[in-house]
N, C-alpha and C positions, 0 to 999 in steps of 0.2 A: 504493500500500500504506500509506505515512505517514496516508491520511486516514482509516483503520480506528480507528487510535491516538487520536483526535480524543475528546477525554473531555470531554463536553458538561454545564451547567450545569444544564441541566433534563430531567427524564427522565421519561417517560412510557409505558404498556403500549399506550397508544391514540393514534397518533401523529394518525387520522384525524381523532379528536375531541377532539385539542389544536387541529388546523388550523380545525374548525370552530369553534372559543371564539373564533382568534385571528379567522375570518372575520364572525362576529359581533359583537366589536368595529369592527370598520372598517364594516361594513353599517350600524351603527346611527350613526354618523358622518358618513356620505355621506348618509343620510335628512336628517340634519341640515343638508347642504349646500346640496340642493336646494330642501327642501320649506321651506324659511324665506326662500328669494329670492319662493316664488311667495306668501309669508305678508306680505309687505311694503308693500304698499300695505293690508292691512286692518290690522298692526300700525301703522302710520302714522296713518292716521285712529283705530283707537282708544285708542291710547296722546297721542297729540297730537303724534308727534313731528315735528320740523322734516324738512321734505321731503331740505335739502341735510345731514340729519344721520342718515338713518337709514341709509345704506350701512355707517355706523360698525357696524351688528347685524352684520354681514358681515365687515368688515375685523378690529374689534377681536377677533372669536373666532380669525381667521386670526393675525394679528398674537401673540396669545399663544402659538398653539400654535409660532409661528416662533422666539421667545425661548428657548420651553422646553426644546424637542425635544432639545438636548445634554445639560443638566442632568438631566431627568427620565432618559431615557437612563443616565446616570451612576449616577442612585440604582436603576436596577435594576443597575447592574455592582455597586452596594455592598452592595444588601440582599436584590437578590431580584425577577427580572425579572417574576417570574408577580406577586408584591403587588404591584410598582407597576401591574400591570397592571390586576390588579385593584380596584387604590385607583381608578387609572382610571373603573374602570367608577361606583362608588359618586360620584364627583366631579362626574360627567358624569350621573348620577341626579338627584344633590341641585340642581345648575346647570341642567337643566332643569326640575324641578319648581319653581322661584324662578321660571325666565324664565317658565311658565304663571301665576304669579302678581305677575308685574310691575306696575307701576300708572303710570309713568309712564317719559319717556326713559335718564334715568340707571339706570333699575331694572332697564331692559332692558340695556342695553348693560354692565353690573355684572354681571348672572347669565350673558349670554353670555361675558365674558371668563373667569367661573367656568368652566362651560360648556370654553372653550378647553383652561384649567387639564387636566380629565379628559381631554379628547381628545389632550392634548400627551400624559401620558401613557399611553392605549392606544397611539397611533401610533408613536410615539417607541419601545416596547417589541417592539412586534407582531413587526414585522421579526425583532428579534432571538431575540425567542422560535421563531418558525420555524425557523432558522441552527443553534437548540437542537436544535430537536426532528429536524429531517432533516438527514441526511447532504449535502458537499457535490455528490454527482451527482444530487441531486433537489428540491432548493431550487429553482429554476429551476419545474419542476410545481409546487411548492408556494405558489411566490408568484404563479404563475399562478390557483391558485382563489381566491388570496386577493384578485385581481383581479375575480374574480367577484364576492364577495361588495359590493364596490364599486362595481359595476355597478346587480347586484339592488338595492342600497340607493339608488342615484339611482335606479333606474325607480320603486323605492317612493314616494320623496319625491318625485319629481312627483305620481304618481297619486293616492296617500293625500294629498297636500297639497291637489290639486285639490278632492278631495273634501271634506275636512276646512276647507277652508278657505268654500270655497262654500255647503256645506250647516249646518256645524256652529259652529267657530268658531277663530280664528286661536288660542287656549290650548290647544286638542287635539295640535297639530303637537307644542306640546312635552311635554304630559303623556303621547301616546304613546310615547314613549323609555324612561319609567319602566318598566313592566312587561315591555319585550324587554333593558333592561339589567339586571334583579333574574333574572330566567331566566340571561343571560349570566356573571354572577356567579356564579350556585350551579354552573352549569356547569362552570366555569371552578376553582371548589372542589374539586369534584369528580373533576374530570380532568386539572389541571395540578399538579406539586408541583416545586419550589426543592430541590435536591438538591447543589449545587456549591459549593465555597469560593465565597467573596466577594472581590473584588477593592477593592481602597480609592481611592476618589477624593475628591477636594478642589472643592466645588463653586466657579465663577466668580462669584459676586455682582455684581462691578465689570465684568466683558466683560459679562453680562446689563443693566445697567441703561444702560452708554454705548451699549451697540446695538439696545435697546428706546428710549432715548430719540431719537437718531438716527431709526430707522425712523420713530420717531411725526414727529418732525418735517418731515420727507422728504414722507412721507405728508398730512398735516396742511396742509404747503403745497400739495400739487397735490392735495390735496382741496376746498381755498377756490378755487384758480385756476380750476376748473370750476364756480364758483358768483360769482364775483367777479373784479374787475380784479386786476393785480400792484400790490399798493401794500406799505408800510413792514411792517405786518404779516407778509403772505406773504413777502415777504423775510426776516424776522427769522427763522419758522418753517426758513426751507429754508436758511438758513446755519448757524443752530444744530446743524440735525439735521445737515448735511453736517459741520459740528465735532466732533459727539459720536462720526461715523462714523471722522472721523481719530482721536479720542481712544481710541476702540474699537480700532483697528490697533495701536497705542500697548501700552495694556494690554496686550492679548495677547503681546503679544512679551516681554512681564517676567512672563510667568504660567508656573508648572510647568508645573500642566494649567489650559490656556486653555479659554476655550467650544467653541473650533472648533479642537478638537488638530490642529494643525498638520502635525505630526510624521507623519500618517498621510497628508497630503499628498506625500508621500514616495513611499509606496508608487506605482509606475508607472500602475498602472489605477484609482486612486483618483480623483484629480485631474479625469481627465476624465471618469469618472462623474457622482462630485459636478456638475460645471460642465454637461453633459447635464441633468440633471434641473430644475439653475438656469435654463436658458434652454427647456426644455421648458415649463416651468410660466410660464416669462414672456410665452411665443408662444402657449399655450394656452387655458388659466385664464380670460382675457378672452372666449374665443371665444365661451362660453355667454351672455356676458350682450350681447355685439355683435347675436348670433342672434336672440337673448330680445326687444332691443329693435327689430330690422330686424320681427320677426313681428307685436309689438305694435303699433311705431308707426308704421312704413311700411303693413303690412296691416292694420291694425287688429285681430287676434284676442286674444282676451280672453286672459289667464298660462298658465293649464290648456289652452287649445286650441293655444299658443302651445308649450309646454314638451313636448306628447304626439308635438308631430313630431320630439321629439329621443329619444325612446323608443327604435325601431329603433335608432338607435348604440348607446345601452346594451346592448341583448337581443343584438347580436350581437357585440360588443365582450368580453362578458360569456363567448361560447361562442368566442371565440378565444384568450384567454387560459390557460386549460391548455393549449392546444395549442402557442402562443408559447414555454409555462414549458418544454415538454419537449423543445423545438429548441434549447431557451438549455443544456438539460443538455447533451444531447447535439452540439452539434456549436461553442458557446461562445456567450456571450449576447453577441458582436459583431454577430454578423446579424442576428438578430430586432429589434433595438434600432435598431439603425441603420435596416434597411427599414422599420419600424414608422413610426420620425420621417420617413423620404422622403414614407411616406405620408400623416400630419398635414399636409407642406406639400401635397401633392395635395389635399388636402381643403380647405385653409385656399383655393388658388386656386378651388375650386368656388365657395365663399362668396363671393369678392372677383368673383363674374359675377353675384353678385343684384340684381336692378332691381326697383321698384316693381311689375312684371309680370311677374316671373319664376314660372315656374310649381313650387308647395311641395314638388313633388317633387325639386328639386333642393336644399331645404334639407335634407329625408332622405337623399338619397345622401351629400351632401356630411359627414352625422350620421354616416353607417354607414362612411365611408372615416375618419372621423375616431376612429371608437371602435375599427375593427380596428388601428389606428395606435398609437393607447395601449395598450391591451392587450397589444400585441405589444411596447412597448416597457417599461412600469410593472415585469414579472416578471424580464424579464430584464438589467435595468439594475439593480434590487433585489439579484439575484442574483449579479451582476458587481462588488458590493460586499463583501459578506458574505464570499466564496469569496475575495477579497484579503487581507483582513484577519484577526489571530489572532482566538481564543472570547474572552478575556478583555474586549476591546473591541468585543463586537457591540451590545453596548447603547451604547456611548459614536458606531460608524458609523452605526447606525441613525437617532440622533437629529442627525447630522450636514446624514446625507439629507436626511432629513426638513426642516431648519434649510434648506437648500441649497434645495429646492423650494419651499418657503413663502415663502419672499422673491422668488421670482418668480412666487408667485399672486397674492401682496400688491401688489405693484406693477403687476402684468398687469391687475388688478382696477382700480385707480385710474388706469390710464393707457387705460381703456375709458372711463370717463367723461371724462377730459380732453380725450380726441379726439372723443367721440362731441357736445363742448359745444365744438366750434370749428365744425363747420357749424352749428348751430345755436341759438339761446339756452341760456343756460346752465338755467335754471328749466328749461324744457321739456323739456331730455335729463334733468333729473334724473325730472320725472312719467312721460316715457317708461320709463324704466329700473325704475320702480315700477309701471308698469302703469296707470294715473290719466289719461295724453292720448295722443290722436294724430295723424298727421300727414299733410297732402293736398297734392296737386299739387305746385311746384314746393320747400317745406319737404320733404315726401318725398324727393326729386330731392337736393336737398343732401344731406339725412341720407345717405342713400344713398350718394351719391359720397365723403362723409369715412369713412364705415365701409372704402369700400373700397381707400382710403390705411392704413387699421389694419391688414386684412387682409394687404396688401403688405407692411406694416411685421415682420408676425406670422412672415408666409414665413422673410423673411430669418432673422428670431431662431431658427424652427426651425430653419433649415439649418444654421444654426451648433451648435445642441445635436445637430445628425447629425453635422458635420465631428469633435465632441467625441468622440462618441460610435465613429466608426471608425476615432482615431487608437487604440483601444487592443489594433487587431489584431494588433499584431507582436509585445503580448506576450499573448498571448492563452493559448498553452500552457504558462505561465509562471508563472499565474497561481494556481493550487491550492496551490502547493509552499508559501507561507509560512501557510495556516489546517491543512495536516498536519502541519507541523512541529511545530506546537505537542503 
């Protein structure tokens, strides 16, 4: 009864076509996920970039949005979840219309950390704008379409990238974002409105730049180790960042409100939410681009015929997700989450049986267990946050999440190259990974066998974001009482 009482920030007459503004944001994000891994070898050759520098197009947009995701969060608890969403979108306009007019490496990787800027804030909001708009017995459905729309947008940026990159030309990828984000916008005008007090926060400037700096460095070093020996350099790089990481701990503990409010670690089901979604993304994340390279350079197929056998997982990842959201309402989002991760490790052991002659139908099955796995789990772990905590901090959890998962895509991402350049030359896993070489007989055979130390490796980490993930059954019914109270 308490959750009737639940006086929401944002209010709407059209709850469907709030969901759909917030699904369009994330769609047009995910296009950006995909369809710029398959742009990377023709941004490569025609921007000039250095082979072992252009994964940074990829890292640096990740990396910003992982910095951001609490602060931007915050300023919608201060100002108005729907504008920063909406700043969002214009941010994430103007950052891609630069990146289509980039002209050299710095220019690129400049407009994409812009680029990040907007997406930290749609994602960082999204969340919470849903939490707004539906009740907590149907967030669970809700953030299952919002799964969809996730989906639909990676199937796009493969296929549109294929095409666009093939036929037209690698600036299209990003100047079509422009006109699905200016729709999204007036949408989003139109159908969303900021109706609630404001809540007052204190942004962290000092936690954001010691664990921006940190991450860079971290990064930075096991981004040179797959390109180079260990020498004085990479050392300097990975002590530092490992300093800034302590110094980062540091702050925090003498901050009101810290980056990563603590305080909500507290709450029983948080904790191990959060830490699911950390090692979800650290086991996962990689996997696309393990795939990407085992199809490329073990099989030789060109990016677009390489990327269309990961189709299937999306399309049906895509129709399981509502169905995920409304098992996580109804019976708590401990089972859909947890079965979901059992079956990403099912699927992660498909991949780890690929050989040089495996037949491509098993990189699709093992696509299709891997997308009902997400799916099932993305809605209802979302929703298993939200439902713990009061309205007043749904924008400050959301970007939490958010913070929690992107540090282990970031890392997941750089530790696919690091492994993927121990069986084999370092230059060579990077052309691989671009699309540009590939690989016969017994170099096959190597690549091969190290991916499927990764995959092993991948297992494990998921089963620990499952063990996370199922300690939170015992408070399971426990869990509503503190976002009705409010």
């Amino acid at each position: 009864m308490a959750r009737h009482n639940d006086k929401r920030e944002l209010t709407t007459t059209h709850p469907g076509f709030g969901l759909a503004v917030v699904m369009i944001g994330v769609l047009i994000t995910a296009v950006d996920t995909t369809i710029v891994v398959l742009a990377l070898p023709e941004i490569e050759r025609g921007l000039h970039v250095a082979l072992n520098s252009v994964i940074w197009v990829v890292i640096g947009y990740l990396l910003v949005i992982t910095l951001l995701a609490t602060q931007v969060g915050r300023l919608g608890d201060m100002f108005g979840r729907v504008r920063m969403y909406e700043a969002g979108f214009i941010v994430f306009i103007a950052g891609s219309a630069l990146c289509a007019l980039a002209w050299d490496q710095t220019s690129i990787v400049a407009f994409r950390v812009l680029q990040g800027v907007g997406g930290a804030l749609m994602t960082a909001n999204s969340g919470a704008i849903i939490a707004d708009i539906f009740p907590p017995e149907r967030r669970g459905q809700a953030y299952g379409y919002n799964a969809v729309g996730w989906s639909m947008g990676a199937v796009l940026g493969i296929v549109l990238g294929g095409a666009i990159v093939t036929y037209i030309s690698w600036r299209w990828i990003f100047w079509i974002n422009v006109p699905i984000g200016i729709f999204g916008v007036c949408l989003a005008v139109s159908v969303l409105k900021d109706t609630g007090r404001r809540v007052k926060h204190k942004l962290d400037f000092a936690g954001m730049t010691t664990l921006g700096l940190g991450l860079f460095g971290i990064l930075w070093a096991m981004t040179r180790l797959a390109t180079s020996s260990f020498d004085a350099t990479t050392t300097g790089f990975l002590v530092g960042g490992l300093l800034m990481i302590a110094a980062f701990v540091l702050v925090e503990h003498r901050k009101d409100e810290p980056m990563l409010d603590l305080s909500l670690l507290q709450i029983p089901t948080v904790t191990p939410t959060l830490l699911a979604a950390l090692f979800q993304g650290l086991a996962n994340f990689a996997v696309l681009f393990f795939v990407i390279m085992y199809l490329q350079g073990t099989r030789g197929l060109s990016p677009i015929d390489a990327s269309l056998l990961l189709v299937p997982g999306y399309v049906v990842g895509s129709a399981i997700g509502p169905t995920a959201g409304r098992l996580a309402d109804r019976y708590g989002p401990v089972l859909p989450a947890t079965v979901g991760l059992a079956i990403q490790v099912v699927a992660l052991f498909v991949y780890s049986r690929l050989s040089p002659s495996t037949g491509l139908w098993v990189v699709v099955l093992a696509s299709v267990l891997n997308g009902i796995g997400a799916s099932a789990f993305f809605p209802a772990n979302s929703a298993a946050l939200m439902v713990a905590v009061k309205p007043q901090v749904f924008g400050v959890a959301s970007g939490m999440l958010r913070t929690f998962a992107n540090i282990g895509m970031v890392f997941s991402f750089s530790m696919a190259i690091l492994v993927a350049s121990r069986s084999i030359s370092r230059d060579l896993a990077f052309a691989i990974f671009v699309g540009t070489a590939k690989l016969h007989g017994s170099l096959a055979v190597a690549f091969t066998s190290g991916l499927h130390s990764a995959f092993y490796a991948s297992m494990v980490v998921m089963a620990i974001a499952a063990v996370c993930s199922a300690t939170r059954s015992a408070r399971r019914r426990q869990v509503p009482e503190p976002a009705g109270a409010t």
